[in-house]
Wavefront OBJ file of the C-alpha trace (Angstrom):
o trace
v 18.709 -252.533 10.610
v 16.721 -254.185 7.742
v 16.195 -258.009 8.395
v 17.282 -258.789 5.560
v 20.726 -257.444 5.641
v 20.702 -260.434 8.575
v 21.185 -262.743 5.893
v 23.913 -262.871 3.296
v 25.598 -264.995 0.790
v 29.491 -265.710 0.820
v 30.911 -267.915 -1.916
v 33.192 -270.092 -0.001
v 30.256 -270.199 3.017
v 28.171 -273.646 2.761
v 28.771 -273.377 -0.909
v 27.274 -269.724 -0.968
v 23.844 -270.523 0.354
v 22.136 -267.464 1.568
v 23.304 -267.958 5.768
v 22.514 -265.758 8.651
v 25.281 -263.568 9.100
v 28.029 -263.944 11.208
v 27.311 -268.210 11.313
v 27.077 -270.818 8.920
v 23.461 -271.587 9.633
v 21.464 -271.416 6.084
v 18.365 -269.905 5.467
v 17.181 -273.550 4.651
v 18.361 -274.604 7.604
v 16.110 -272.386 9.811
v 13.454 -272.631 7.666
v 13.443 -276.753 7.646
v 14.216 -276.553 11.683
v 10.386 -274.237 11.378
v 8.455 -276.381 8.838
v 9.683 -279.774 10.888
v 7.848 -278.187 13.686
v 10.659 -276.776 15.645
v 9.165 -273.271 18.035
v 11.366 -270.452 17.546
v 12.501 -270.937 21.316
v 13.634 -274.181 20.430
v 15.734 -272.948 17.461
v 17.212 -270.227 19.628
v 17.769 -272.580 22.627
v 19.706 -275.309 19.971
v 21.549 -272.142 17.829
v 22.512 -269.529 20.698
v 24.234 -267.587 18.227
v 21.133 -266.608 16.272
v 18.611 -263.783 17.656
v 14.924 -263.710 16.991
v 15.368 -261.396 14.453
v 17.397 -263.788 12.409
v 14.829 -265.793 12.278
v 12.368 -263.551 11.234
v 14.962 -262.268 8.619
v 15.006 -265.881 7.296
v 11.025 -265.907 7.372
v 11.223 -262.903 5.186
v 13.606 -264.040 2.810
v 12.192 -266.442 1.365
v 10.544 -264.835 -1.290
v 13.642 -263.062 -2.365
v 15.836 -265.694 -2.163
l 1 2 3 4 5 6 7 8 9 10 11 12 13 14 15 16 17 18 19 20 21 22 23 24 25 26 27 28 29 30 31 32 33 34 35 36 37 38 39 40 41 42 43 44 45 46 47 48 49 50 51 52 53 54 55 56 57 58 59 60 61 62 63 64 65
């Protein structure tokens, strides 16, 4: 699987921000939980619907996004 099919966009989803799949965690989200200093452990450990990977998806998303 391509990380970046992790992450899609649904119209009636958190106003059809681009979210992990399968949750209504944003992109933004993840990425603000990272930049506020938040380990990726920590993010998993809070969200324990979300898998490394869909972290990493959101990492790489950002410049397509």
């Amino acid at each position: 699987m391509n990380l970046l099919d992790r992450i899609v966009v649904v119209p009636d989803v958190r106003f059809g921000k681009p979210c992990v799949r399968g949750t209504r965690i944003t992109v933004g989200d993840v990425l603000g939980y990272l930049a506020g200093g938040m380990s990726e452990d920590e993010i998993l450990q809070d969200f324990p619907q979300l898998e490394r990977d869909d972290i990493r998806a959101c990492l790489a998303s950002r410049s397509r996004l």
